[in-house]
C-alpha positions as CSV (number, residue, x, y, z in Angstrom):
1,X,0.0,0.0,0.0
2,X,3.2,2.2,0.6
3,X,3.9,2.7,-3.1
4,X,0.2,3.9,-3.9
5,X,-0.3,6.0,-0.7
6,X,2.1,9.1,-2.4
7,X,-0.6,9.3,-4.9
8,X,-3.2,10.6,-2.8
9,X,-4.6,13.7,-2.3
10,X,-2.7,15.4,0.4
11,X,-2.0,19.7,1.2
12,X,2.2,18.3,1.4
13,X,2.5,15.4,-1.0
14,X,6.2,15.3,-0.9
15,X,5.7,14.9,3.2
16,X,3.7,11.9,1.9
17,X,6.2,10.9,0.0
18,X,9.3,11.8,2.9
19,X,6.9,9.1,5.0
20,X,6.7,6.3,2.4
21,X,10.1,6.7,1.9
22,X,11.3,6.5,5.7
23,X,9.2,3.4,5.8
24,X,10.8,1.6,3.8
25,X,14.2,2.4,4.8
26,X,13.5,0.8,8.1
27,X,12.6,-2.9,5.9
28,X,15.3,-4.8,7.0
29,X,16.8,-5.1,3.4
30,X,15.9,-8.2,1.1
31,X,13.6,-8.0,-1.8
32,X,11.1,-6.9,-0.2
33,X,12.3,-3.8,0.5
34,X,13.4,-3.4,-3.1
35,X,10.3,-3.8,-4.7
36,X,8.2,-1.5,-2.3
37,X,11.2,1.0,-3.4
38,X,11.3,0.7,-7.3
39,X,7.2,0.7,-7.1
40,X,7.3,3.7,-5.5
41,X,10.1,5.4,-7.5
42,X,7.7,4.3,-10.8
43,X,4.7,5.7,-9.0
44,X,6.4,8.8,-8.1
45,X,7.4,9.8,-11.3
46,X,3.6,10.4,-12.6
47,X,3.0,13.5,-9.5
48,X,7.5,14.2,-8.4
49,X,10.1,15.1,-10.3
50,X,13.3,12.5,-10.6
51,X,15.7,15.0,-8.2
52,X,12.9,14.4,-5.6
53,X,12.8,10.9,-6.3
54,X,15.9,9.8,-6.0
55,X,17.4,12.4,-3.1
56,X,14.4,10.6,-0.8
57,X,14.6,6.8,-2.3
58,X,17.9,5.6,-2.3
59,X,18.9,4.6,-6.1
60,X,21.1,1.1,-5.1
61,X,18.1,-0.5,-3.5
62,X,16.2,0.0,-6.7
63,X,18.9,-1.2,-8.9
64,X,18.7,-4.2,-7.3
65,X,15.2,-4.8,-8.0
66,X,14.4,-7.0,-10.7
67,X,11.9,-4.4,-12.1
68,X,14.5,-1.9,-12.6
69,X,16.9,-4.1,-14.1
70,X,14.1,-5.2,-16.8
71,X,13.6,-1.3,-17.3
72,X,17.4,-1.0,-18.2
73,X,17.1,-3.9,-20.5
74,X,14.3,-2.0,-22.2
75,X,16.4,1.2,-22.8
């Protein structure tokens, strides 16, 4: 629910986003983590800009994720 919660409706939706993003820091890494972090980081990108993005969702968890390495292939 994380990932879909910084597309609400909110007066501060970076705040939102600041939350989401502290949440999932404190996953005890694993894939779990990764995926709730490359869900949100796709997610994000339709309300934030990337600099936002990436300063509050650390880029080498995603690039783990096997989402984001399919999106490389892609490119």
């Amino acid at each position: 629910m994380w990932p879909l919660a910084i597309l609400r409706r909110a007066a501060n939706p970076e705040a939102i986003l600041r939350q989401v993003a502290g949440e999932i820091q404190k996953l005890s890494g694993g894939q779990e983590r990764t995926n709730l972090a490359t869900y949100t980081y796709l997610l994000g990108g339709l309300r934030f800009n990337k600099e936002v993005l990436r300063q509050l969702l650390r880029e080498d968890v995603m690039r783990e994720s096997v989402t984001d390495q399919a999106l490389v292939e892609v490119k």
